[in-house]
One Martini backbone bead per residue (centre of mass of N, CA, C, O) as a GRO file, in nm:
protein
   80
    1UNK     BB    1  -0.365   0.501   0.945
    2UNK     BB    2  -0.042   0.584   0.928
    3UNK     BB    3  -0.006   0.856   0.754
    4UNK     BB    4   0.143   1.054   0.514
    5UNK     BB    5   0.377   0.802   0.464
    6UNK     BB    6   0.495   0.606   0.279
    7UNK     BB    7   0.450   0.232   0.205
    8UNK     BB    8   0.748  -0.020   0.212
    9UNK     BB    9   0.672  -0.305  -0.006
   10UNK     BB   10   0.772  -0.686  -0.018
   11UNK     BB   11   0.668  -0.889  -0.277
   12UNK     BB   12   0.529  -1.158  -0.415
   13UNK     BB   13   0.458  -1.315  -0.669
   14UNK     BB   14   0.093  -1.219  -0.778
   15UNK     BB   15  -0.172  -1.210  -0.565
   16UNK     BB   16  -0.313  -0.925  -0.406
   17UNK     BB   17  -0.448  -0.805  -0.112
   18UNK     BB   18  -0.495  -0.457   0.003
   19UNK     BB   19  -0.416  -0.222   0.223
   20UNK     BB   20  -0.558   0.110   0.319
   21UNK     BB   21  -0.727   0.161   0.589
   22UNK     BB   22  -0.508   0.033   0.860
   23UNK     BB   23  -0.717  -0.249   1.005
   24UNK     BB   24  -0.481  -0.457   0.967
   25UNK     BB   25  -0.294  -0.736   1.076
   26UNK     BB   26  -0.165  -0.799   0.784
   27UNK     BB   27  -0.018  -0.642   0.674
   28UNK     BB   28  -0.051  -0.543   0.355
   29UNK     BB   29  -0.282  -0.736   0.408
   30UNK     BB   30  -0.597  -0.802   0.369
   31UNK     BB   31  -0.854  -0.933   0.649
   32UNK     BB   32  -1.139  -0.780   0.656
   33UNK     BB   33  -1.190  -0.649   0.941
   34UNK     BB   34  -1.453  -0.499   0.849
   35UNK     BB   35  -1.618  -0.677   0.698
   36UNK     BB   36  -1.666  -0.602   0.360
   37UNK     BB   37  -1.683  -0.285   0.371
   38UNK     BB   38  -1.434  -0.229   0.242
   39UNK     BB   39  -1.315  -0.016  -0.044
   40UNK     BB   40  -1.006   0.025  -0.053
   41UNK     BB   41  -0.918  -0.237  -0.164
   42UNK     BB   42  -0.647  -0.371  -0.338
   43UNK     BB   43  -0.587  -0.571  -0.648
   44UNK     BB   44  -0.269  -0.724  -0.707
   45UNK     BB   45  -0.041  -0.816  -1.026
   46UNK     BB   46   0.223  -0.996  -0.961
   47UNK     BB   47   0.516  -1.096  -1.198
   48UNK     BB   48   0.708  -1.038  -0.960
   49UNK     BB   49   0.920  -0.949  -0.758
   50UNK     BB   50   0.877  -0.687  -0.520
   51UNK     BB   51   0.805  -0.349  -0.494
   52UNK     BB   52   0.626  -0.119  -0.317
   53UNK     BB   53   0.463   0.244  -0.271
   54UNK     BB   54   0.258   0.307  -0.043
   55UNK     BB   55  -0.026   0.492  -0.022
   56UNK     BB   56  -0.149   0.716   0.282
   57UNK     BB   57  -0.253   1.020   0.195
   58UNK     BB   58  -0.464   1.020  -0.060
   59UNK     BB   59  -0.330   1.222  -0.307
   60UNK     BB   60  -0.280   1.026  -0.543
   61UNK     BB   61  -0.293   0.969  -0.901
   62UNK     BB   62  -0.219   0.626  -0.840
   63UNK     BB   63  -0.371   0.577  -0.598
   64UNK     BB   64  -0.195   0.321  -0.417
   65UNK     BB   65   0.089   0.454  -0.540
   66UNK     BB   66   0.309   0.691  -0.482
   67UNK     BB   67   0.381   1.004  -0.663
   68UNK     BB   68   0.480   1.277  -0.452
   69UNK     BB   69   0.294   1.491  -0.356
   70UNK     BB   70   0.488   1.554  -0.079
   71UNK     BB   71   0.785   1.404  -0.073
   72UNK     BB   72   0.852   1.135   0.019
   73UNK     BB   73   0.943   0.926  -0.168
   74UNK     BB   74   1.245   1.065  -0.166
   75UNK     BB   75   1.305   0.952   0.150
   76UNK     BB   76   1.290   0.639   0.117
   77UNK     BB   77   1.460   0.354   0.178
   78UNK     BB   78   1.545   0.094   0.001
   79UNK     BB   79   1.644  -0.125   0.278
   80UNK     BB   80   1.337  -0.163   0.439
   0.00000   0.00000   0.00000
């Protein structure tokens, strides 16, 4: 896992599946290292390019995306 502070990826419109466990090597996108035993990835579908602020703690009441939980995600700067 990364640690407690959220992470700021930049993806394109699509379909992704994310890696949440911290063992991928193409990191955010899940690569299955785990051989599919990973329970955490999630595949999300955005419908423009954009931005997502995964959490890394997880605390979040939002799943995979960070809520401020701890109070870093207003720490996090937007050009990153």
């Amino acid at each position: 896992m990364w640690g407690l502070h959220p992470v700021l990826v930049e993806l394109p419109a699509g379909r992704h599946k994310l890696c949440l466990c911290g063992d991928s090597d193409s990191f955010p996108a899940c690569d299955d290292s785990r051989r599919g035993v990973c329970s955490r990835a999630v595949t999300v579908d955005l419908p423009e390019d954009g931005r997502l602020l995964l959490c890394a703690c997880g605390k979040s009441s939002r799943g995979h995306l960070c809520d401020g939980s701890h109070g870093y995600s207003r720490k996090v700067p937007h050009g990153r």
